[in-house]
C-alpha positions in Angstrom: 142.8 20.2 20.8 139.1 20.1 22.0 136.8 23.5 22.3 134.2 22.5 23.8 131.1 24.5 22.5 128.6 26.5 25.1 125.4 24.6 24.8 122.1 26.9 24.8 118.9 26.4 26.2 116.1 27.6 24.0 113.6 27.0 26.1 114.6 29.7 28.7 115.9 32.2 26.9 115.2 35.0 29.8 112.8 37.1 28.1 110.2 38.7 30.1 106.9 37.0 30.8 104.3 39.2 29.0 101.4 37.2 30.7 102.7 38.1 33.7 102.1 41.6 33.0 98.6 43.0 34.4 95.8 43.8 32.4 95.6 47.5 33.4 99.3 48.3 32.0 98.3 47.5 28.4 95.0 49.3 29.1 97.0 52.6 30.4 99.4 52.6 27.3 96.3 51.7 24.7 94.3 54.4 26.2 97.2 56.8 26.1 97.8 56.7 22.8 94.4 56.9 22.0 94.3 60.3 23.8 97.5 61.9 22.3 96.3 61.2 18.9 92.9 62.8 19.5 95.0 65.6 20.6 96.9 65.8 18.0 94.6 65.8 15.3 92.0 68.3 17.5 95.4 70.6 17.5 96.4 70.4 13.6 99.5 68.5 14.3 98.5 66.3 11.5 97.8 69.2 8.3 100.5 70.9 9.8 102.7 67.7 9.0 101.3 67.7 5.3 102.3 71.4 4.9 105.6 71.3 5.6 106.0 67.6 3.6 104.7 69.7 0.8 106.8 72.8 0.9 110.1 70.4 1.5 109.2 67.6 -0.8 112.3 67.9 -3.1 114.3 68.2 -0.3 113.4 64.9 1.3 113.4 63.2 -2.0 117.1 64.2 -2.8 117.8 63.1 1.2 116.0 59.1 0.1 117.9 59.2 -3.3 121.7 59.3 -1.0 120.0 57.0 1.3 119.5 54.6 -1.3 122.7 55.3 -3.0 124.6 54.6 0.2 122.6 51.3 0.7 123.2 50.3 -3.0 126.8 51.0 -2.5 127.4 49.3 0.7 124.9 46.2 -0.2 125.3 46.3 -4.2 127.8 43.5 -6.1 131.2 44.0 -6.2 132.7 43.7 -10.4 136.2 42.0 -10.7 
């Protein structure tokens, strides 16, 4: 029996045309985030942010030491 295999065409792949995008849509979303981060650091977003890493440091350390033990565990070598 013959399965006949589903030949693919790199060269259109059907992925958006980002030169057909305009000029000014890029512009909006760079200026944008230009003024939300001015923002944020005029409000104190930012040494807010540090405060509260620093009062739950230990806290986010346990929470990346079961995240890695979870990877390790999934990902790590199986013994015979």
């Amino acid at each position: 029996m013959s399965y006949k295999t589903k030949q693919i065409n790199w060269s259109n792949r059907n992925l958006p045309n980002i030169s057909c995008l305009p000029s000014t849509f890029v512009f909006d979303w760079t200026i944008g985030g230009l003024v939300a981060g001015s923002i944020l650091a005029k409000s104190g977003f930012f040494a807010k942010l540090g405060v509260l890493l620093l009062k739950f440091w230990k806290i986010i350390a346990v929470g990346a030491v079961a995240i890695a033990a979870g990877i390790k565990k999934i990902f790590g070598s199986k013994k015979a």
